[in-house]
N, C-alpha and C positions, 0 to 999 in steps of 0.2 A: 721640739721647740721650734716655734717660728719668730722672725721678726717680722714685726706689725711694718705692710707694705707703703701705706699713706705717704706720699712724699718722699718716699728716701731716695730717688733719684737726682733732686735737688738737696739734700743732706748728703749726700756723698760728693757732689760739686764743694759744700763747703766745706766737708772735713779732708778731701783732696788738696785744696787751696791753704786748711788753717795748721796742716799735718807736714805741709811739704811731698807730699804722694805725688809722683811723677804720675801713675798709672793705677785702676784699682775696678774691678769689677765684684761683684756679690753673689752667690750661689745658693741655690735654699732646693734644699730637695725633702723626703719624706723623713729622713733619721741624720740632716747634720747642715749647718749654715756656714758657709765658710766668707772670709773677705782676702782677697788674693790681691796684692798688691807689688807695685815697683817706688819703694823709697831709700832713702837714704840715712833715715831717721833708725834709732836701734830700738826694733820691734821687741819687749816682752812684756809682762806683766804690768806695768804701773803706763804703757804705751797702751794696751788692750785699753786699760780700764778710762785710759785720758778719752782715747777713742770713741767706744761705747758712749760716754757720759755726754762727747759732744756731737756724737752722731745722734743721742736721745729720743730713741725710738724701744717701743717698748717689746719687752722677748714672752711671748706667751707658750707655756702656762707659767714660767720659772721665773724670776728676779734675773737682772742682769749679773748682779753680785754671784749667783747661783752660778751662770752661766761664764762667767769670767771664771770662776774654779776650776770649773768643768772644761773649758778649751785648751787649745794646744796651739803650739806657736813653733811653725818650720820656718827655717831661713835657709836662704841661698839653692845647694843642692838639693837639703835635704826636703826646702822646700816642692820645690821642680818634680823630685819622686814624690812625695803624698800626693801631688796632681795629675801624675801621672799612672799613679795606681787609683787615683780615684776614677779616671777618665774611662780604665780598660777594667771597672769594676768589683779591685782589687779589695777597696775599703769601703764595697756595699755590705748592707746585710744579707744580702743572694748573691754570692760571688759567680759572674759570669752572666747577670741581668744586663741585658744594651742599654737600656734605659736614662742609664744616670751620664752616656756620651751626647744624646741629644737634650739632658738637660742643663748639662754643660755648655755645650757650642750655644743655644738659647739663651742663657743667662749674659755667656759674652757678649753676644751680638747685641742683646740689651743693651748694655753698658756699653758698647763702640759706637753703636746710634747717637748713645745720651751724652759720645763726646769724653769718656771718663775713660776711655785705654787708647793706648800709641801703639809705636813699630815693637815694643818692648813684649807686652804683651801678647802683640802679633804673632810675633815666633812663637811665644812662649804655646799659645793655643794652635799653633798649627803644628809643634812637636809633639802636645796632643792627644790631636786627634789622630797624625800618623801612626804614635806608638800602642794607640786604641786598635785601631783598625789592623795593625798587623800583627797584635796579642789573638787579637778576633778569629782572623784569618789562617794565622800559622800554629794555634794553639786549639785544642778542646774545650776551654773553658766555659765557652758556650754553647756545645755541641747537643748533650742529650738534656733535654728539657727535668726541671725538678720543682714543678709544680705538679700538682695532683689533677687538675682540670687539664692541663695542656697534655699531661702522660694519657687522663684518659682519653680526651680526642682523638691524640691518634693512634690508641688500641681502638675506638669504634672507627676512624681511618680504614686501618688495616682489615674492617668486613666488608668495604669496598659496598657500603651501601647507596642507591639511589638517591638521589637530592629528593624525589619524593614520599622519602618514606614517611613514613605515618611516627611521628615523635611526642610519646606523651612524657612532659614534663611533672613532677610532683615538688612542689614546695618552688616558691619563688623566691629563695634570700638570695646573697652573693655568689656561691659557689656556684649555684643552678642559672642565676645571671650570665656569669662569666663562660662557663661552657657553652650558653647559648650563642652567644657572640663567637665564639667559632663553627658553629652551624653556620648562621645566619652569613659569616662568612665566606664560607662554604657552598653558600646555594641551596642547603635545606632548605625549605620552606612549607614544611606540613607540620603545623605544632596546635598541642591542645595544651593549657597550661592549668593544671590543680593546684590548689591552694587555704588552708584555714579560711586564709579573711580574702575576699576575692578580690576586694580594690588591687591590691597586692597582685591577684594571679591577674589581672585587668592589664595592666601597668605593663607585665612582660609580656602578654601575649600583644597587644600592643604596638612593644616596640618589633613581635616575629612576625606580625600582622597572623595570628592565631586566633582559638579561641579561649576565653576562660571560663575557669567552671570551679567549684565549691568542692574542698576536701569530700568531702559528704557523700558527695554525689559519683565518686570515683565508680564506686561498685554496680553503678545503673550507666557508666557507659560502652556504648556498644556498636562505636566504630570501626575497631579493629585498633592495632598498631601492632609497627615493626619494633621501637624501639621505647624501652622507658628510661629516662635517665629520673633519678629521685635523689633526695637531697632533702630530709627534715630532720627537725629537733626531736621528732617522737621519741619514745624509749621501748615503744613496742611494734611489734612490725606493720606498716602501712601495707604491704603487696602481701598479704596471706593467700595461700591455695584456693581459696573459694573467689578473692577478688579476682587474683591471675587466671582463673579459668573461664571468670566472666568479660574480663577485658578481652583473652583470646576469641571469644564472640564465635564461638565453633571453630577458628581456623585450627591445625595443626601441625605449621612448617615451624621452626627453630626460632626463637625471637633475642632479643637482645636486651639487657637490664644493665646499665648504668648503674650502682649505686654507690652515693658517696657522704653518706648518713653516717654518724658513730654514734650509737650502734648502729649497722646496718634495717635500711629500711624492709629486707626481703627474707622474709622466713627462710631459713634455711631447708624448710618440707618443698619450700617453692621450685628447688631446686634438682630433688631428689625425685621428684613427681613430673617435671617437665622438662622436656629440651630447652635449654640457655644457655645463650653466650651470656656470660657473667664476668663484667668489671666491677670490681669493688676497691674499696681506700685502703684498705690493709696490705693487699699484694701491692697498690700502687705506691705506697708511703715508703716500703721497700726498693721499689727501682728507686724512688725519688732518691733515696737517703744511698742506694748504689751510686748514683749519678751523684751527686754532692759531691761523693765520697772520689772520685774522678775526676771532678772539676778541681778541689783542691791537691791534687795528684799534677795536676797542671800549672800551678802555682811556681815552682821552680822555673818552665819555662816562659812564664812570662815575666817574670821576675829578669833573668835572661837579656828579654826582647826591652824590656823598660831599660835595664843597665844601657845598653849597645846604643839606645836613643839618647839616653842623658851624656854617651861622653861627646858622641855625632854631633849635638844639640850644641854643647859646650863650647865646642869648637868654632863652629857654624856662630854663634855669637860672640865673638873675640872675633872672627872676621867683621863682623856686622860693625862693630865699634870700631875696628880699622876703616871701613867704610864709611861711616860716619866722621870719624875724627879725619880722612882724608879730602875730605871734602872743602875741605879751608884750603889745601896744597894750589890748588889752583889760582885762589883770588890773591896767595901771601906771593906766588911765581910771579902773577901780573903783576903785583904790587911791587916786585924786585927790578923787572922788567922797565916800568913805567919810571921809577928811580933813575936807574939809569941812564935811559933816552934823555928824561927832560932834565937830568940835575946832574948828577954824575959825570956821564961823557954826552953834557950838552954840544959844549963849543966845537967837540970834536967833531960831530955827525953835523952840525952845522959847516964845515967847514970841508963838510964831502961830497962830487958832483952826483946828481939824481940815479946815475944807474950803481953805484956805490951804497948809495943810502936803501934801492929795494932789494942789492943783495945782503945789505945785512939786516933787513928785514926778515928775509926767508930766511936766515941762518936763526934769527932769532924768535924766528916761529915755528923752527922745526925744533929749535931746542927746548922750548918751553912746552911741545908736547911728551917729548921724548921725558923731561922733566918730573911732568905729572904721574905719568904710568911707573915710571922705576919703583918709587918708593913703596907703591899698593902691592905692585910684585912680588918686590923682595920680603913685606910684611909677611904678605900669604905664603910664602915660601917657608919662612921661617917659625910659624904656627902649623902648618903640616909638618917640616921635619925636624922640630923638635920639641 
């Protein structure tokens, strides 16, 4: 579900203003829309709904009504942790993806440009991003990769092959996309790309600056390569014995086969008949779901590292409001001060010779600093020890 973007940066100015919302940013990622706010107003269901109907933008593909069912409403702490598991990728659908921390600090900074969050907020996203970055850091979570492209990259990694090897691609959808872009990262730069419909095999070789060429035509080429990475929808094998002996072009050294077809694009005779390094989706779907299986093994301690943040956090803002609410001591001191001098004990200080009058000036300038500091001390004092 997405909300339709048109304006809502000026619809969040007025439903900020007509809501009483001190503070409010917006998040939209691939599986969940959240609106994160600081008010005072008592957030639930008949709030959502007031919300939604005067923010009036529309939720595609579902009905707002749909999507009011469907949401969830944290307040206070409980709020603070959903953001904070959201940030260190707790409540993605790939726990342990970084992804969803810089689509967060993004979304804020939107909203702080457009004017729509304070010091409130401030902390709130810089407790974070710290308690992100040191889930990241001090935990596994993100440690062994459980995607099927990234696992295979770096099993072809680990042959420690030259940037110019000779890489034929087969089939150009996403999956064969996506491992290309870690090549191309990489500094590969020798790519032939096959495909059905060529525009298609055109398109990626392309963006490898390669060449392309027609399913068809696979069996009549005869430049050689080091490595095949393959990836189609056939149901019968594209790399048969007769093509793999004709790509090999006479060579005879060990080559390397990518595949990541279900079913597999590579005869299994391909295998039994030639030297290969052979990766395939079935051993990899296995580490994948091993590694899964170990990221939520890690789960406890980040759970842990978020707890330790939100009580730090908690505290660190109860200062912040004594900091804030202290901020008056000073002008309410002068104001006690100025009483005094001119209305209080006017006649008196009138009535004192010049070197009388700048000593109790200084007596009452040191008093009134000494004044301001006790109070913030003693607050801070008494939020650490007790």
């Amino acid at each position: 579900m997405v909300i339709c973007q048109e304006n809502l940066t000026e619809k969040l100015h007025q439903v900020k203003k007509q809501f009483g919302i001190s503070e409010i940013f917006y998040l939209a990622t691939c599986n969940r829309v959240e609106f994160v706010m600081i008010t005072d107003q008592v957030v639930d269901k008949e709030f959502a709904k007031q919300f939604m109907g005067a923010l009036n933008v529309c939720t595609c593909p579902i009905s707002t009504v749909a999507f009011l069912e469907a949401a969830s409403i944290y307040e206070n702490r409980e709020a603070l942790d959903h953001l904070l598991r959201t940030s260190c990728s707790l409540e993605s659908l790939i726990v342990g993806e970084k992804e969803i921390l810089a689509q967060l600090r993004k979304a804020y900074e939107s909203c702080r440009e457009a004017g729509l969050t304070g010091d409130g907020l401030r902390m709130v996203m810089g407790c974070a991003v710290k308690t992100a970055k040191e889930v990241y850091t001090n935990t596994h979570i993100s440690k062994n990769p459980i995607s099927v492209v990234s696992l295979a990259y770096r099993k072809l990694k680990d042959l420690k092959l030259c940037t110019n090897a000779r890489v034929l691609i087969i089939g150009a959808g996403e999956t064969n996309r996506n491992i290309s872009k870690y090549l191309q990262k990489h500094k590969f730069s020798n790519f032939a790309v096959f495909n059905r419909t060529v525009s298609n095999a055109a398109l990626l070789a392309a963006d490898l600056n390669g060449e392309a060429f027609s399913l068809e035509t696979l069996k009549d080429y005869n430049k050689g390569f080091d490595v095949i990475i393959t990836c189609t929808s056939s149901v019968e094998p594209i790399i048969t014995p007769a093509i793999y002996a004709s790509l090999l072009n006479g060579e005879t050294s060990r080559k390397t086969i990518v595949d990541l077809a279900v079913p597999n694009d590579t005869a299994p005779e391909v295998l039994e008949q030639f030297p290969v390094n052979f990766i395939e989706v079935h051993s990899l779907n296995e580490i994948a779901k091993n590694n899964m299986q170990e990221r939520y093994e890690e789960l406890i301690h980040a759970e842990a590292i978020i707890e330790e943040n939100i009580t730090a956090f908690l505290l660190e803002l109860k200062q912040r409001r004594i900091e804030l609410a202290m901020r008056q001591v000073p002008e309410k001191i002068k104001e006690i001060r100025n009483t005094a001098i001119n209305s209080v004990f006017a006649e008196e200080i009138q009535g004192m010779d010049q070197q009388s009058r700048e000593i109790l000036e200084k007596v009452i300038n040191y008093m009134e600093k000494k004044y301001i500091s006790v109070p913030m001390i003693m607050a801070k004092d008494i939020l650490v020890n007790h």
